[in-house]
C-alpha positions in Angstrom: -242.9 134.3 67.9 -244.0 131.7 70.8 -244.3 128.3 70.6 -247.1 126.1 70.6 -247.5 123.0 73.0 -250.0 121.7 70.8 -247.5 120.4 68.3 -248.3 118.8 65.4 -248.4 114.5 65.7 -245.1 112.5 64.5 -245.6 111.9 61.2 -246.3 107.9 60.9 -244.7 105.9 58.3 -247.8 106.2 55.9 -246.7 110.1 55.5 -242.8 109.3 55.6 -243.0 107.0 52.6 -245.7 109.1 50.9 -243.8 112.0 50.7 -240.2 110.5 49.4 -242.8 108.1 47.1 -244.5 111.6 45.3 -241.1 113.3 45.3 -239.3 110.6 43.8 -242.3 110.8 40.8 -241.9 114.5 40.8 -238.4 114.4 40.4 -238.5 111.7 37.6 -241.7 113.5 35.6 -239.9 116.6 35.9 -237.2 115.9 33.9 -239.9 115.4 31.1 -241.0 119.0 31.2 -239.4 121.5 28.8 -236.8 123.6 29.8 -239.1 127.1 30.5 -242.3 125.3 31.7 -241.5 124.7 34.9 -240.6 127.3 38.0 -239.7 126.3 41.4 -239.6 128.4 43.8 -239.1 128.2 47.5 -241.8 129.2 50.2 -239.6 131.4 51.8 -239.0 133.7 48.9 -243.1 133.8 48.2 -243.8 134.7 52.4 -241.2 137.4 52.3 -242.6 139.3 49.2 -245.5 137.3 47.3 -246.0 140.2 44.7 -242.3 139.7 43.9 -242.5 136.0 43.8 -245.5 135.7 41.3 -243.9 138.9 39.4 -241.0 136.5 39.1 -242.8 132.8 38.2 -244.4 135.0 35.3 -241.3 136.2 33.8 -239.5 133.0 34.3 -242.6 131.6 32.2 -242.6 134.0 29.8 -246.4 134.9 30.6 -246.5 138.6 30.6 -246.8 141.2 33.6 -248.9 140.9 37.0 -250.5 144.2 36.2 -253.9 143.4 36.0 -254.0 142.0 39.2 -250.8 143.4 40.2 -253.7 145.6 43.3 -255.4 143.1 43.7 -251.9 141.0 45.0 -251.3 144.0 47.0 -254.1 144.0 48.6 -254.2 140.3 49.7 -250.5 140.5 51.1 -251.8 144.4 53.1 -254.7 142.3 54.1 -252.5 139.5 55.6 -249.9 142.1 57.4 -249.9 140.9 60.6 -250.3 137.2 59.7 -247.8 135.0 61.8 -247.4 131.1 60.6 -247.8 128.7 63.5 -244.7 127.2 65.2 -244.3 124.1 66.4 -242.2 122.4 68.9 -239.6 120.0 67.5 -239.8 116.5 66.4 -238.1 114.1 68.5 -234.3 113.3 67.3 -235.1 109.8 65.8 -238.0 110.8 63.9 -236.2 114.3 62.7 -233.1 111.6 61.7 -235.5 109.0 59.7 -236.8 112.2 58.2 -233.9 113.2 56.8 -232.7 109.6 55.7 -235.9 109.3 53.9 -236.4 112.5 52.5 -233.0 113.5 51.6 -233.3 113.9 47.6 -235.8 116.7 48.6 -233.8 118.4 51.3 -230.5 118.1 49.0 -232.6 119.4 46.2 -233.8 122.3 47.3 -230.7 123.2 49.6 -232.9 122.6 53.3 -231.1 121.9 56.4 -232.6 118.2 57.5 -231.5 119.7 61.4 -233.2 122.9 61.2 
């Protein structure tokens, strides 16, 4: 997978506090919702099999099978076969670093590398 040159802008500080601002509510509201209600689940796991990933959400919720549009799933992810998500070159060191300052909870949450 190449790299683009046209990277995406730094984020300004607008986005940076916007981000650890609706996090911070997420993180507080969530602890309101009842155990079973709720499903996180990482990107990674829904680009590497989405079929499996919403199979997954709907048992964790108790909602039944994905057989009814179980084909129709299977279809979308055939359709998007040779789909590759853009790249981007890195952010510079002291915006990656205030990134991961400022968004920690998130990165320590979810079990990201702030470097990678």
């Amino acid at each position: 997978a190449k790299m683009q040159s046209g990277d995406l802008p730094e984020p300004d500080e607008f986005v940076i506090d916007r981000y650890r601002r609706l996090y911070d509510a997420y993180f507080a509201a969530k602890e309101t919702i009842p155990d079973g209600r709720l499903v996180e689940i990482r990107f990674e796991t829904l680009a590497e099999d989405p079929v499996a990933g919403i199979a997954d959400i709907y048992r964790r919720l108790d909602l039944g099978t994905i057989e009814a549009f179980g084909p129709a799933l299977e279809a979308q992810r055939a359709a998007l076969a040779g789909y590759a998500q853009n790249r981007y070159l890195p952010l510079a060191a002291p915006v990656r670093h205030r990134i991961a300052r400022e968004w920690a909870r998130s990165f320590e949450r979810w079990g990201y590398d702030p470097d990678a």
